[in-house]
Jmol script that loads the backbone (N, CA, C; Angstrom):
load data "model"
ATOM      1  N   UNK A   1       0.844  -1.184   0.000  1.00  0.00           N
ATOM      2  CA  UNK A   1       0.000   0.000   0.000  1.00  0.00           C
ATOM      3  C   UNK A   1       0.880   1.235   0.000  1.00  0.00           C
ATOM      4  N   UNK A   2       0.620   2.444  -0.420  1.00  0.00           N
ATOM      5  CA  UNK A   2       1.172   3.564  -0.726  1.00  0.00           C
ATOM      6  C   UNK A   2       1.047   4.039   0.866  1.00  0.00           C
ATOM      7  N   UNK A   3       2.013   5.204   0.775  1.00  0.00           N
ATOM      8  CA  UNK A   3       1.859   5.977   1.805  1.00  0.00           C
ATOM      9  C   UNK A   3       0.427   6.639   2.052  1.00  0.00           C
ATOM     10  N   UNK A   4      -0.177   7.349   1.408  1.00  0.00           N
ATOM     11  CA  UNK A   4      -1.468   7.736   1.261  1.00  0.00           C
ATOM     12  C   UNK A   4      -2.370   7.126   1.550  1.00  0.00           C
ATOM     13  N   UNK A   5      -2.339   5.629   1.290  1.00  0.00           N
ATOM     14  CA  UNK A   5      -3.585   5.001   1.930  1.00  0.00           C
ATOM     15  C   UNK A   5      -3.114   3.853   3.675  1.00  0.00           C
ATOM     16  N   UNK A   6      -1.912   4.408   4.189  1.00  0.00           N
ATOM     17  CA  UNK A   6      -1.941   4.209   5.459  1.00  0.00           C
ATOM     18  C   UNK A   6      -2.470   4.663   6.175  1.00  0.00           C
ATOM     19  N   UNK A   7      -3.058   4.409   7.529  1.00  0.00           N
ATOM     20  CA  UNK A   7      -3.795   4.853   8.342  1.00  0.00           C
ATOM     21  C   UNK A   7      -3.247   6.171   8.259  1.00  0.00           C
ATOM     22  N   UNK A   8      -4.149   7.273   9.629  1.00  0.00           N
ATOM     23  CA  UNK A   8      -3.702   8.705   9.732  1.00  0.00           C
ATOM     24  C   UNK A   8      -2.372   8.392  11.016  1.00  0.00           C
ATOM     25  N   UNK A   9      -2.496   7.307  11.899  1.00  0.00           N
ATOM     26  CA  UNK A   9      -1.426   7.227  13.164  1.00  0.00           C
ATOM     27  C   UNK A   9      -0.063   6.440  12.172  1.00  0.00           C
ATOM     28  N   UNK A  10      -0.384   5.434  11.084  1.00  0.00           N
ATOM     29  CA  UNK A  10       1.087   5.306  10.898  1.00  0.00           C
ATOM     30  C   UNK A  10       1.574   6.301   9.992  1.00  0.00           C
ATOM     31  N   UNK A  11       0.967   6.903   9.003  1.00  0.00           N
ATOM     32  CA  UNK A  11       1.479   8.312   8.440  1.00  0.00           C
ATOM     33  C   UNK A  11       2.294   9.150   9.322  1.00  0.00           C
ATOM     34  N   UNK A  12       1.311   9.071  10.710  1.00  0.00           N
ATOM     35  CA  UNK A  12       1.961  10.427  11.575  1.00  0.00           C
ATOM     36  C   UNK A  12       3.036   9.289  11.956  1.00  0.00           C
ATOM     37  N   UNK A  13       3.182   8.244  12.261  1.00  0.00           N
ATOM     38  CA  UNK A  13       4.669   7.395  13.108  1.00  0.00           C
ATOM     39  C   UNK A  13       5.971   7.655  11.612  1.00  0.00           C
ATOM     40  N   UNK A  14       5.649   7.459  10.436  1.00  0.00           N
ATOM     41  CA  UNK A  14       6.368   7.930   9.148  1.00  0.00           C
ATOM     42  C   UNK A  14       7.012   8.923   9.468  1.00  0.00           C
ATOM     43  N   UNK A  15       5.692  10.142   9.766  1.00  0.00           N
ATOM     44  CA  UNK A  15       6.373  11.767   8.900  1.00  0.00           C
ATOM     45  C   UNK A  15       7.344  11.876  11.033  1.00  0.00           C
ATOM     46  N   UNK A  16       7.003  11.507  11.957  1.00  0.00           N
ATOM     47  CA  UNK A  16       7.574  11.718  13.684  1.00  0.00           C
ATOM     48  C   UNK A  16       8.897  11.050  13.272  1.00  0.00           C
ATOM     49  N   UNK A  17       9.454   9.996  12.541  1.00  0.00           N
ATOM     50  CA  UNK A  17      10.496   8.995  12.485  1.00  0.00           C
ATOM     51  C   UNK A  17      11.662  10.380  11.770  1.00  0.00           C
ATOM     52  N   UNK A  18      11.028  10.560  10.321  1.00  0.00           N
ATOM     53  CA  UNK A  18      11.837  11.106   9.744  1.00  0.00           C
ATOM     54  C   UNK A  18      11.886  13.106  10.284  1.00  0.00           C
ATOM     55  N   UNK A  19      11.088  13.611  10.854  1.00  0.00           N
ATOM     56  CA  UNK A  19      10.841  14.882  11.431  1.00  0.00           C
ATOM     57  C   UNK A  19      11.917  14.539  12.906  1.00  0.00           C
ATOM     58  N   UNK A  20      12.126  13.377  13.468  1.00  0.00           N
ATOM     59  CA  UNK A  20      13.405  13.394  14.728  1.00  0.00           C
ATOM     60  C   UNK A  20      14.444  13.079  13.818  1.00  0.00           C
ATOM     61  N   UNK A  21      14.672  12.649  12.617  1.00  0.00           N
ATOM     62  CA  UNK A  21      16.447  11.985  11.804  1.00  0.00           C
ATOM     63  C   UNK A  21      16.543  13.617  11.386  1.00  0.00           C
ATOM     64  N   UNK A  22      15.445  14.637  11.085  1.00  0.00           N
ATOM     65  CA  UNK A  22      15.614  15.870  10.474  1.00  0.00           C
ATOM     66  C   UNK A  22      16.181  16.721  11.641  1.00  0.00           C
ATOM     67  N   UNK A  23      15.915  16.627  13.002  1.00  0.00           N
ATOM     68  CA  UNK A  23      15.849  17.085  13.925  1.00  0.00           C
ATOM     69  C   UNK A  23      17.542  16.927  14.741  1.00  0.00           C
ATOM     70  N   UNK A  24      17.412  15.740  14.064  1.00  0.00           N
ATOM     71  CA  UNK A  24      18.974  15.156  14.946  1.00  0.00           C
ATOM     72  C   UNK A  24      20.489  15.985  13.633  1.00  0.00           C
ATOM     73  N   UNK A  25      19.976  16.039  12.599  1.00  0.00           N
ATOM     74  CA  UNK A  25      20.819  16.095  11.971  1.00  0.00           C
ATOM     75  C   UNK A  25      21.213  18.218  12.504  1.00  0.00           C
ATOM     76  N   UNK A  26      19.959  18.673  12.550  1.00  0.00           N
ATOM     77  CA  UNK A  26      20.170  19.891  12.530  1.00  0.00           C
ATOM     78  C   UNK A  26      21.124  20.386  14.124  1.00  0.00           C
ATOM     79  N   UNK A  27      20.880  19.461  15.212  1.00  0.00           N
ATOM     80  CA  UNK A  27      21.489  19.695  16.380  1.00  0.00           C
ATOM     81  C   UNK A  27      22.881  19.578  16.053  1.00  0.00           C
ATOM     82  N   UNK A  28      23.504  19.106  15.089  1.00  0.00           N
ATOM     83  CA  UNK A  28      25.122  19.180  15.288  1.00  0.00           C
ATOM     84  C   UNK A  28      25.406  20.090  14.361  1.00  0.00           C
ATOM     85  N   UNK A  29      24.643  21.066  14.145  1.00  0.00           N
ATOM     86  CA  UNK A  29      24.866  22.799  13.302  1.00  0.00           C
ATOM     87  C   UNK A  29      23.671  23.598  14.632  1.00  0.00           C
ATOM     88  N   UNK A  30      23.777  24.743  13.963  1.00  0.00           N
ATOM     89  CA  UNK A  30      22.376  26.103  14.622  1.00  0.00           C
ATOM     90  C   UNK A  30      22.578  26.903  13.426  1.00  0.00           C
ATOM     91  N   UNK A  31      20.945  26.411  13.460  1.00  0.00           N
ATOM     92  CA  UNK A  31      19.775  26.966  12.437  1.00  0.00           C
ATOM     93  C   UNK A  31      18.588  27.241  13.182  1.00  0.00           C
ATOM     94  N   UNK A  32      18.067  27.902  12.827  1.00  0.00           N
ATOM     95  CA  UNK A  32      16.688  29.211  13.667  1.00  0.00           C
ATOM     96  C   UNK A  32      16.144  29.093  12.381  1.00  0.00           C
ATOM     97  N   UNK A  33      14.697  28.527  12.542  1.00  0.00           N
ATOM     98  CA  UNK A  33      13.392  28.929  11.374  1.00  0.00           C
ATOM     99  C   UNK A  33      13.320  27.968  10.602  1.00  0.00           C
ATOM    100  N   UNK A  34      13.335  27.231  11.096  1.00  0.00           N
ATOM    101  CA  UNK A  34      13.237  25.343  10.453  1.00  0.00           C
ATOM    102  C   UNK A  34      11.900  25.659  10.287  1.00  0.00           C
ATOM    103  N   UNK A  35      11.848  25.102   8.390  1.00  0.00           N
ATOM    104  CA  UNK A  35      10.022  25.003   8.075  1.00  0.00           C
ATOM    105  C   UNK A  35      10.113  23.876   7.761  1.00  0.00           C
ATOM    106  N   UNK A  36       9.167  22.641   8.447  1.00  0.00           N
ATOM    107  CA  UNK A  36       9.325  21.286   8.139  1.00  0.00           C
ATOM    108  C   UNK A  36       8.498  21.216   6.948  1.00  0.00           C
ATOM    109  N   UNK A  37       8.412  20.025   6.255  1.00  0.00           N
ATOM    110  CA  UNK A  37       7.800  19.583   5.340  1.00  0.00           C
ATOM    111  C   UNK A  37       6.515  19.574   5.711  1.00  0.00           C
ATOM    112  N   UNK A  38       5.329  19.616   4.347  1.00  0.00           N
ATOM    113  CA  UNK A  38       3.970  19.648   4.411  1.00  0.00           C
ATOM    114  C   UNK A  38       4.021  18.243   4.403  1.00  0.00           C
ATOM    115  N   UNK A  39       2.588  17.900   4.132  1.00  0.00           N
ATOM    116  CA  UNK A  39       2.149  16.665   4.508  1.00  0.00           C
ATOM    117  C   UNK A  39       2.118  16.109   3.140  1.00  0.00           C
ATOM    118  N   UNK A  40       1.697  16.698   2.123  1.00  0.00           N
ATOM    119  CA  UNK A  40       2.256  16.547   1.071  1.00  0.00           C
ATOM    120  C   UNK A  40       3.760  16.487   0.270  1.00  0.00           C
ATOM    121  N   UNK A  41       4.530  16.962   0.969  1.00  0.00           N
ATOM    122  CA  UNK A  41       5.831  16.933   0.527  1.00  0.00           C
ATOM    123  C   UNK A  41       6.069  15.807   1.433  1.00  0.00           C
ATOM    124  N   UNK A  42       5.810  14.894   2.745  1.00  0.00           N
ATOM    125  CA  UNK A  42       6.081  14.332   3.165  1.00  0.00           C
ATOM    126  C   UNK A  42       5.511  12.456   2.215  1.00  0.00           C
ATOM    127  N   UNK A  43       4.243  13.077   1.976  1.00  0.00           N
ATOM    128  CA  UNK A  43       3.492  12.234   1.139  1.00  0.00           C
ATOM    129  C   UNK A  43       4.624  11.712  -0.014  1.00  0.00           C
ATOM    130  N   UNK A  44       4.948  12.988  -0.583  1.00  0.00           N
ATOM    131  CA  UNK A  44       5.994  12.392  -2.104  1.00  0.00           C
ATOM    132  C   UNK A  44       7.240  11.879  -1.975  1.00  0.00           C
ATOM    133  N   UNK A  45       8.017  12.518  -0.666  1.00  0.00           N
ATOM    134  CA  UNK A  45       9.042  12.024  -0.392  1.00  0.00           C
ATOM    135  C   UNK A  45       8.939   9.963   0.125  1.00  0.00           C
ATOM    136  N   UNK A  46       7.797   9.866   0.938  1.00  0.00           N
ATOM    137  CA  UNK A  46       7.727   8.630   1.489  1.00  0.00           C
ATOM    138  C   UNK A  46       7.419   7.656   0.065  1.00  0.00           C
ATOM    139  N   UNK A  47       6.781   8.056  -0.858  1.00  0.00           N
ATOM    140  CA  UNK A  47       5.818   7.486  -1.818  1.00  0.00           C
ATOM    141  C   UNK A  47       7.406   7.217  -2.861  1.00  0.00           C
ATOM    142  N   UNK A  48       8.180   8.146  -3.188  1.00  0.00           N
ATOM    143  CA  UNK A  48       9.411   7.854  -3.630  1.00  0.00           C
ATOM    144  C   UNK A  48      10.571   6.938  -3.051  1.00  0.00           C
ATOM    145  N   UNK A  49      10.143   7.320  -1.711  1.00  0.00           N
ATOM    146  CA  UNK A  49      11.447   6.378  -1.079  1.00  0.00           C
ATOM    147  C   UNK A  49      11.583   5.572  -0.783  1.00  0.00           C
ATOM    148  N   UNK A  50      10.386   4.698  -0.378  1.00  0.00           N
ATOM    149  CA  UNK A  50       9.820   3.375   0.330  1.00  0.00           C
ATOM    150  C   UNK A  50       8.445   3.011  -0.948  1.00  0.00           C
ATOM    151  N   UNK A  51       7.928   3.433  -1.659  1.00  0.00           N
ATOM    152  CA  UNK A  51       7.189   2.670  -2.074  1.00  0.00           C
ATOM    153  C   UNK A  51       6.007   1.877  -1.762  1.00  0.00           C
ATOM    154  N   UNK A  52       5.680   1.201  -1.432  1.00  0.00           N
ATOM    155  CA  UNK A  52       4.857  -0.305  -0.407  1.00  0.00           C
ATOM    156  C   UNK A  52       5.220  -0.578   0.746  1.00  0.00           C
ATOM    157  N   UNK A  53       4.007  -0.108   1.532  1.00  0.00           N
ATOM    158  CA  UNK A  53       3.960  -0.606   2.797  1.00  0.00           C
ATOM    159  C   UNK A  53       3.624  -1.765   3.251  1.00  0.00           C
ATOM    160  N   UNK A  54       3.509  -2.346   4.271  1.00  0.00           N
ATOM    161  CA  UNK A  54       2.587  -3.180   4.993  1.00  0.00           C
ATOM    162  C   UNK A  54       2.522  -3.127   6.591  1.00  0.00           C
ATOM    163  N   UNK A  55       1.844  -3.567   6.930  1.00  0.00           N
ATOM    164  CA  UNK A  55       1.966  -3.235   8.596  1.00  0.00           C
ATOM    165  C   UNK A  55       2.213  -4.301   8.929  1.00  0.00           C
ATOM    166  N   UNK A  56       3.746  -4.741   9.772  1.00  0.00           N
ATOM    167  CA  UNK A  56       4.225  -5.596  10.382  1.00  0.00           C
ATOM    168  C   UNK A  56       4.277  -5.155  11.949  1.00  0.00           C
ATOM    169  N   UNK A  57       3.447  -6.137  13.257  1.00  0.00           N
ATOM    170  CA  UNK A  57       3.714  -6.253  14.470  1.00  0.00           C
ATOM    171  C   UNK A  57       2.903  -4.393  14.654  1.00  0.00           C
ATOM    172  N   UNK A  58       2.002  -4.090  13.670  1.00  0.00           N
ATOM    173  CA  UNK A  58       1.324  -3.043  14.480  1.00  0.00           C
ATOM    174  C   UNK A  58       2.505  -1.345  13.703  1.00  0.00           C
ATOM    175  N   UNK A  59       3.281  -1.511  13.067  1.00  0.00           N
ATOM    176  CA  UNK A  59       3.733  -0.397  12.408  1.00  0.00           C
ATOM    177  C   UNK A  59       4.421  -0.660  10.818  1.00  0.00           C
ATOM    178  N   UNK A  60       3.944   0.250  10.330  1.00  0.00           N
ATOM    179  CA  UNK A  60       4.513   0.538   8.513  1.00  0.00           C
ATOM    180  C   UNK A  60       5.847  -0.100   8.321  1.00  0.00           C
ATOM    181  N   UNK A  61       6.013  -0.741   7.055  1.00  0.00           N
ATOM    182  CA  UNK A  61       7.661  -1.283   7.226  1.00  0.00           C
ATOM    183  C   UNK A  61       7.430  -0.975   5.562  1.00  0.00           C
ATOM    184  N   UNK A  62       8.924  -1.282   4.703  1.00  0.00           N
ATOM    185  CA  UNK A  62       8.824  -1.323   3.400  1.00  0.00           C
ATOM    186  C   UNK A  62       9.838  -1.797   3.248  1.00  0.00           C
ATOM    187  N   UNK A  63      10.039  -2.868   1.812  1.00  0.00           N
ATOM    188  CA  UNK A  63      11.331  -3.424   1.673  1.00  0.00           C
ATOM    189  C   UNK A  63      12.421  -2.536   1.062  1.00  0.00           C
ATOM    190  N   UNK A  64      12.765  -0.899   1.660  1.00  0.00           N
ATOM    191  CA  UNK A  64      13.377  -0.213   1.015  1.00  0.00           C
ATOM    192  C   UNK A  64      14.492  -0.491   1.588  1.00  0.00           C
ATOM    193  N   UNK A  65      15.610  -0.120   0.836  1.00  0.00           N
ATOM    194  CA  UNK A  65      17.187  -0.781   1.639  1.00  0.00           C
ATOM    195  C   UNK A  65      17.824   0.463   1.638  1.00  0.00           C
ATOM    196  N   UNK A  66      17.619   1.771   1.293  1.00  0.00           N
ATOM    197  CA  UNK A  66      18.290   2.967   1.726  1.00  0.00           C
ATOM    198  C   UNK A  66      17.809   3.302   2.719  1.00  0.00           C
ATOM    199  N   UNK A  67      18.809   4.125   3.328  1.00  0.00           N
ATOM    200  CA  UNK A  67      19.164   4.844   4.779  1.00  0.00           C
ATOM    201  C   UNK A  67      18.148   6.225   4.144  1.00  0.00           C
ATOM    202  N   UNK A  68      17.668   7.034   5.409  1.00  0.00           N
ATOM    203  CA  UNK A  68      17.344   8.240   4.973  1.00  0.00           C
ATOM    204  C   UNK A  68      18.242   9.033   4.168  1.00  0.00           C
ATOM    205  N   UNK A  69      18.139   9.781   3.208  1.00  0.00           N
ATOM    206  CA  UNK A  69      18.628  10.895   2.992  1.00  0.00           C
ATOM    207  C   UNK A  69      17.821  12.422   2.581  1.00  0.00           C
ATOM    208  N   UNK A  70      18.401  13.412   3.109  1.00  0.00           N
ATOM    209  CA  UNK A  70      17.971  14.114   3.686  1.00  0.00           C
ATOM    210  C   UNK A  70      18.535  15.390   3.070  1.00  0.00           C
ATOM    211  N   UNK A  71      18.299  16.546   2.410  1.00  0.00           N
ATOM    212  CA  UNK A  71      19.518  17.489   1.065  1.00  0.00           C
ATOM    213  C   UNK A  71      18.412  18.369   1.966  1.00  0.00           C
ATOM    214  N   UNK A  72      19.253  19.446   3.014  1.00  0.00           N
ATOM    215  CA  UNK A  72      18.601  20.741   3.754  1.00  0.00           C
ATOM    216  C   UNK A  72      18.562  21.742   2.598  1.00  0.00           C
ATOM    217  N   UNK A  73      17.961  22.615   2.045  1.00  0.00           N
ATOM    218  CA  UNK A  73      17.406  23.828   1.050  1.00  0.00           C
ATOM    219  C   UNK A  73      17.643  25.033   2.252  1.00  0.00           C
ATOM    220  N   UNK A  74      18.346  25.896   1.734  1.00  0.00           N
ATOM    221  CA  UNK A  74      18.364  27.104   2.675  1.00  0.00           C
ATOM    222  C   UNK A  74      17.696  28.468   1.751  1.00  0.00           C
ATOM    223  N   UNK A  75      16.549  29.117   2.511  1.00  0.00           N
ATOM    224  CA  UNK A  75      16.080  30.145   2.391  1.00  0.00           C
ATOM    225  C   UNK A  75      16.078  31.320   3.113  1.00  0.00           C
ATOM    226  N   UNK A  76      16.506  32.425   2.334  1.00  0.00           N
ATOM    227  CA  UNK A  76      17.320  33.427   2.776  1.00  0.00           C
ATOM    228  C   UNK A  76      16.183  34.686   3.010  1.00  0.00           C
ATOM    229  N   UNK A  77      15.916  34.880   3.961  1.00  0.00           N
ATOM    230  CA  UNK A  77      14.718  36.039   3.824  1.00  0.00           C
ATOM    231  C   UNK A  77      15.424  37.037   4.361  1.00  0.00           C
ATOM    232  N   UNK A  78      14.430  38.341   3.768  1.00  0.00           N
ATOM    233  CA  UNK A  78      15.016  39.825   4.821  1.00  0.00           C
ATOM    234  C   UNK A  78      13.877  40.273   5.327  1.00  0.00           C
ATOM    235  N   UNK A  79      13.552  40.251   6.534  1.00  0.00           N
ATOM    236  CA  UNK A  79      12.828  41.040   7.379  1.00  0.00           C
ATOM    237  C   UNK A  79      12.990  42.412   7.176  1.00  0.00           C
ATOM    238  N   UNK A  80      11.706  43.232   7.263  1.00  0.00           N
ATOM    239  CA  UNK A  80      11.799  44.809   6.921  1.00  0.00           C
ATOM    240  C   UNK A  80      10.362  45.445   8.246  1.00  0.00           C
TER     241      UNK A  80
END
end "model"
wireframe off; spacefill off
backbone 0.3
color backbone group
């Protein structure tokens, strides 16, 4: 099954897994104004990366064999 048609709690255990690997990576820098991903960008990223789910022992698994990866985008604003 796609990401999209997983429940709404393993979606949210998905987007909590990869929102703490996003979280961990940023603690060994400082950055102020982290905009996490929509639910949709979370949607395309999971749907690309893993593919097919199934629920094993009560949570989402997929036979994907890559590690997260994770390319931070920096946006530069000026406050006025």
């Amino acid at each position: 099954m796609r990401f999209e048609e997983l429940s709404k709690e393993h979606q949210d255990f998905l987007m909590y897994c990869l929102s703490d690997y996003i979280k961990s990576k940023i603690r060994r820098g400082s950055m102020d104004g982290i905009i996490f991903p929509s639910y949709d960008e979370y949607k395309d990223f999971f749907n690309e990366f893993d593919e097919d789910y199934e629920i094993v022992d009560g949570l989402p698994e997929s036979e994907a064999a890559n590690p997260f990866s994770v390319k931070f985008r920096v946006v530069l604003e000026v406050d006025k």
